[in-house]
C-alpha positions as CSV (number, residue, x, y, z in Angstrom):
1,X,0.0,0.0,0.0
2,X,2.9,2.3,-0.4
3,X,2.4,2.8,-4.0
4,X,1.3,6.1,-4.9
5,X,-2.5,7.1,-5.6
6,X,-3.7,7.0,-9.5
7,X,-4.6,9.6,-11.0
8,X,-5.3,7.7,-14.4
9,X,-5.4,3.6,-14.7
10,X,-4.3,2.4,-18.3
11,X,-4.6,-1.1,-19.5
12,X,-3.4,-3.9,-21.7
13,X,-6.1,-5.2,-24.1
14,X,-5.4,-9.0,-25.0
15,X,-5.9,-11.1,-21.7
16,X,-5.9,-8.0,-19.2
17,X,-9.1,-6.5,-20.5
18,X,-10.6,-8.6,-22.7
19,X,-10.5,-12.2,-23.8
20,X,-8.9,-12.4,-27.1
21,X,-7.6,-15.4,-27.1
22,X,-10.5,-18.1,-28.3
23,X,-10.5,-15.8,-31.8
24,X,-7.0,-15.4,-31.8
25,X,-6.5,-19.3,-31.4
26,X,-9.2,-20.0,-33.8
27,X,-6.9,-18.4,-36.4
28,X,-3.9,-20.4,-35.8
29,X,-6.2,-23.4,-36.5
30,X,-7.9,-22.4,-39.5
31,X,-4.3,-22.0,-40.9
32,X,-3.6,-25.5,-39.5
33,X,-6.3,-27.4,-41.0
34,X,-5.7,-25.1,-44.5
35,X,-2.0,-27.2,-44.2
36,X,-3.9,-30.8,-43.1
37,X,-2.8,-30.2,-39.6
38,X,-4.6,-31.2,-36.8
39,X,-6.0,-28.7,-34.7
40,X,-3.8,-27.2,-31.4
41,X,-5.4,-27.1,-28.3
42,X,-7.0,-24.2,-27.2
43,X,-4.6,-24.5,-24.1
44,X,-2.1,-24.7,-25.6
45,X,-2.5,-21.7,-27.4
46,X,-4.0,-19.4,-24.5
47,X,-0.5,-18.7,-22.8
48,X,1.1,-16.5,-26.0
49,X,-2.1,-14.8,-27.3
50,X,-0.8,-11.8,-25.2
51,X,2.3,-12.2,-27.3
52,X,0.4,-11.5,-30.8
53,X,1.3,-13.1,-33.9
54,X,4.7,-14.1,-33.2
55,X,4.0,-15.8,-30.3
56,X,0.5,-17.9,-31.5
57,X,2.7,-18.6,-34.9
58,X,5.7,-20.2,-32.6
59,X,2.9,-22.2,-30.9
60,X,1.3,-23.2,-33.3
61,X,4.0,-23.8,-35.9
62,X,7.1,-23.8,-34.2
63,X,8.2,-20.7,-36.6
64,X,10.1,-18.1,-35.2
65,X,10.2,-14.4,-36.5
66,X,14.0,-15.7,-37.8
67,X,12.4,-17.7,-40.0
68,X,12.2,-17.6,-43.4
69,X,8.5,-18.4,-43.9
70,X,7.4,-16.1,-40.8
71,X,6.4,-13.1,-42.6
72,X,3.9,-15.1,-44.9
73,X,2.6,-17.0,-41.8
74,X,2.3,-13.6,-40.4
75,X,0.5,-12.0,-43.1
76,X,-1.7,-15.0,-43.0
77,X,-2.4,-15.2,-40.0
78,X,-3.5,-11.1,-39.0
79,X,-5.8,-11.5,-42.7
80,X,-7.2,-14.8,-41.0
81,X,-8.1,-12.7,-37.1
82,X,-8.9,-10.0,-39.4
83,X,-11.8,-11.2,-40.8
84,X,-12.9,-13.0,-38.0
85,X,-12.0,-10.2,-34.8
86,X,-14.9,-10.6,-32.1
87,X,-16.6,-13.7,-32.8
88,X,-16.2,-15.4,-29.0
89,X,-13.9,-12.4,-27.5
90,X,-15.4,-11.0,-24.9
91,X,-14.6,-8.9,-21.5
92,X,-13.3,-10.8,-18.8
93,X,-15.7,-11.6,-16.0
94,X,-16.3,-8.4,-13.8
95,X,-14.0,-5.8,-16.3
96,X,-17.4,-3.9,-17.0
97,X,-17.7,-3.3,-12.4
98,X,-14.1,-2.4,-12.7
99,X,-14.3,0.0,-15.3
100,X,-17.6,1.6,-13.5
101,X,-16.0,1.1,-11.0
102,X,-13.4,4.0,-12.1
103,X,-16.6,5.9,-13.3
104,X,-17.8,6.7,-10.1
105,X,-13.9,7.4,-8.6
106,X,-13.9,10.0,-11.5
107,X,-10.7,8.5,-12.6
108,X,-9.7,8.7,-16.2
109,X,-8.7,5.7,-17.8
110,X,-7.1,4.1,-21.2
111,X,-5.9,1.0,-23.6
112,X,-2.2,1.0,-24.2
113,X,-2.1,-2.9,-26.9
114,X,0.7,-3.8,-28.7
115,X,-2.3,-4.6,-31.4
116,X,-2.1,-2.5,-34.1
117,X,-4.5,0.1,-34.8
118,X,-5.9,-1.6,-37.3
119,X,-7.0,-4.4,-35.6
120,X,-7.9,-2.0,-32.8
121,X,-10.4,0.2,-34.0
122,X,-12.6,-2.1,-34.9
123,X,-12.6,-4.3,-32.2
124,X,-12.7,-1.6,-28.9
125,X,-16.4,-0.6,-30.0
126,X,-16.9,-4.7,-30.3
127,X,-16.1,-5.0,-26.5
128,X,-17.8,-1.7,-25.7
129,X,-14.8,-0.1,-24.4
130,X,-15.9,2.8,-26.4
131,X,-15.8,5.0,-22.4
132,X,-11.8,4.6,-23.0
133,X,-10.2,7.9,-22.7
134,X,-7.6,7.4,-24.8
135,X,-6.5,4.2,-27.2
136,X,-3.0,4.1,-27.7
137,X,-2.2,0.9,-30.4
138,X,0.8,-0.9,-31.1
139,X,1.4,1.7,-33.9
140,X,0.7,4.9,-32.6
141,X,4.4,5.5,-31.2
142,X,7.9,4.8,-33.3
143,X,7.9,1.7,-30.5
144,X,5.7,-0.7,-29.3
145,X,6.1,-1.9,-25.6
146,X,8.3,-3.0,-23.8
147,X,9.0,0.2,-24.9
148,X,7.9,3.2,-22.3
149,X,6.7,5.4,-25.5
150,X,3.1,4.1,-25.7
151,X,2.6,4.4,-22.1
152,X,4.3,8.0,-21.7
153,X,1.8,8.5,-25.1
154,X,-1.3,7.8,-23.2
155,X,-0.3,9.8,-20.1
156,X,0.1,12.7,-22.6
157,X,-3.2,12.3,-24.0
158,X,-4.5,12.3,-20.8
159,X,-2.8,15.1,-19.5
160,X,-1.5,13.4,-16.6
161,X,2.0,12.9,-15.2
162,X,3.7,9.3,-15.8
163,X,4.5,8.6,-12.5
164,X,0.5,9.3,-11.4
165,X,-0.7,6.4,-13.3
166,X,-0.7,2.6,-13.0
167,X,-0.5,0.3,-15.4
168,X,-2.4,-3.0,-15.8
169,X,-0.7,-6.4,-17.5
170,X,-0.7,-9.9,-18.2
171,X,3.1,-10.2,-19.9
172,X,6.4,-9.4,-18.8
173,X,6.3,-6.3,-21.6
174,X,3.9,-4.7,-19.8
175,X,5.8,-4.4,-16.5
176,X,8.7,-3.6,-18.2
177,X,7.1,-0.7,-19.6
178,X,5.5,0.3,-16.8
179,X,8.7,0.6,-15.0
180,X,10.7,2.4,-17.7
181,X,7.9,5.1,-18.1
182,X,7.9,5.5,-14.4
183,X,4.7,4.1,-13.9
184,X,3.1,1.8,-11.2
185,X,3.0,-1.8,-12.1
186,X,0.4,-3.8,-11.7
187,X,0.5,-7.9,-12.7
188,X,-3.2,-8.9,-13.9
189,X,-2.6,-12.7,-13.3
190,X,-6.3,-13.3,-14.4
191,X,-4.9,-12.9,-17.8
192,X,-2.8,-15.1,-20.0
193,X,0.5,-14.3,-18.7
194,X,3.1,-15.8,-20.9
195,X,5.6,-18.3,-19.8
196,X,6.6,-17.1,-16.9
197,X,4.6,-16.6,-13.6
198,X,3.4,-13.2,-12.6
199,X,5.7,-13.5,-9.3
200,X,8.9,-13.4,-11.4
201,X,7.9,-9.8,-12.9
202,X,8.8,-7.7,-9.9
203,X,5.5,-5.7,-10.2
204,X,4.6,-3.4,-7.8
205,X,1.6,-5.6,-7.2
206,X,-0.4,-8.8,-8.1
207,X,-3.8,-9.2,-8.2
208,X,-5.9,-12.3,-8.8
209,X,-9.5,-10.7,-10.3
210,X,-10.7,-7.0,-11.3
211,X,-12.4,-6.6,-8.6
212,X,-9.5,-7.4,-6.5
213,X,-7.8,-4.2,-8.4
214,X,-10.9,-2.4,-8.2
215,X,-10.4,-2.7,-4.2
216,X,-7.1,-2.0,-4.1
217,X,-7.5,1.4,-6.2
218,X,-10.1,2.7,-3.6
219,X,-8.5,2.0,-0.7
220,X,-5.4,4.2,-2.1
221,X,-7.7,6.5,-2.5
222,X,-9.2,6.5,0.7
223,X,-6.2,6.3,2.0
224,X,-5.4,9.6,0.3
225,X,-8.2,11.4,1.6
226,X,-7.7,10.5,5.0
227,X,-4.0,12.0,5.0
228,X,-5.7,15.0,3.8
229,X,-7.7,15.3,6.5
């Protein structure tokens, strides 16, 4: 409880927000069956859709980015989710009380995804995030995360100072971002978090559920206005 108060919460898309991952997987096994492949598991799959197309192409094909054939499998792949974006996505289970939640604190908050804006767009009306103050994509900035530009982005738009927001996510990027743009870091471990455990992030915090966060965030806040007092 030593972390500093929000002024503005940003958060990861894919697996922090919103469950991408049965769309995203679904793409990996149309382009399997289009090879007479088997399908992959959907477990199997779950752990990287945070990581985007290079990591659900080296799960399901064992291709690296290294690779010669990775930038068609690419290509094929982002046409494939394309055209298929929101069919079983959805928010995670109590996102929608988190985010009101915020609301009623009267604290701005925003999407900072390494998913490009083109896939984006489109897909933040989908999952009625529409309320979002500010939408920074994978694009927007010269760098994408682990890269501190998207999230310094975001504070800009909000007109907020780094160092007053927190920052929510489920992959190793996103607390290394966190940290590099000064922000607070928090480790949604509801999401699909990668190959390594949350524990071995060194986040400022962990928490297990959004309404877990949701708890945490008022009670820095109470916290606040009782020093004030």
């Amino acid at each position: 409880m030593s972390m500093r108060t929000p002024t503005a919460v940003l958060f990861d898309l894919d697996g922090t927000l919103a469950d991408t991952a049965p769309d995203l997987a679904a793409a990996v096994n149309v382009m399997r069956t289009r090879r007479s492949m088997p399908e992959a598991s959907y477990l199997s799959l779950r752990p990287f859709a945070s990581a985007g197309a290079r990591g659900l192409i080296g799960a399901g094909f064992g291709i690296k980015p290294e690779d010669s054939e990775f930038e068609a499998m690419r290509t094929e792949f982002l046409d494939q989710y394309e055209s298929a974006i929101a069919v079983h996505s959805k928010l995670f289970e109590h996102v929608p009380a988190l985010l009101h939640g915020l609301d009623s604190l009267k604290l701005p908050w925003g999407i900072v995804t390494n998913k490009a804006k083109r896939f984006t767009r489109p897909l933040v009306p989908l999952l009625d995030l529409e309320q979002a103050r500010c939408v920074v994509c994978g694009d927007t900035t010269p760098h994408a995360k682990p890269h501190p530009a998207p999230l310094l982005e975001a504070a800009r738009q909000l007109g907020v100072r780094s160092e007053e927001c927190w920052y929510i996510g489920d992959d190793l990027r996103d607390i290394q971002a966190a940290e590099a743009a000064g922000m607070t870091s928090i480790a949604a471990a509801w999401g699909y978090c990668g190959a390594t455990e949350p524990q071995h992030w060194k986040a400022d915090a962990i928490v297990d559920s959004p309404l877990e966060l949701l708890e945490l965030i008022r009670a820095k806040h109470l916290q606040a206005r009782v020093a004030q007092n």
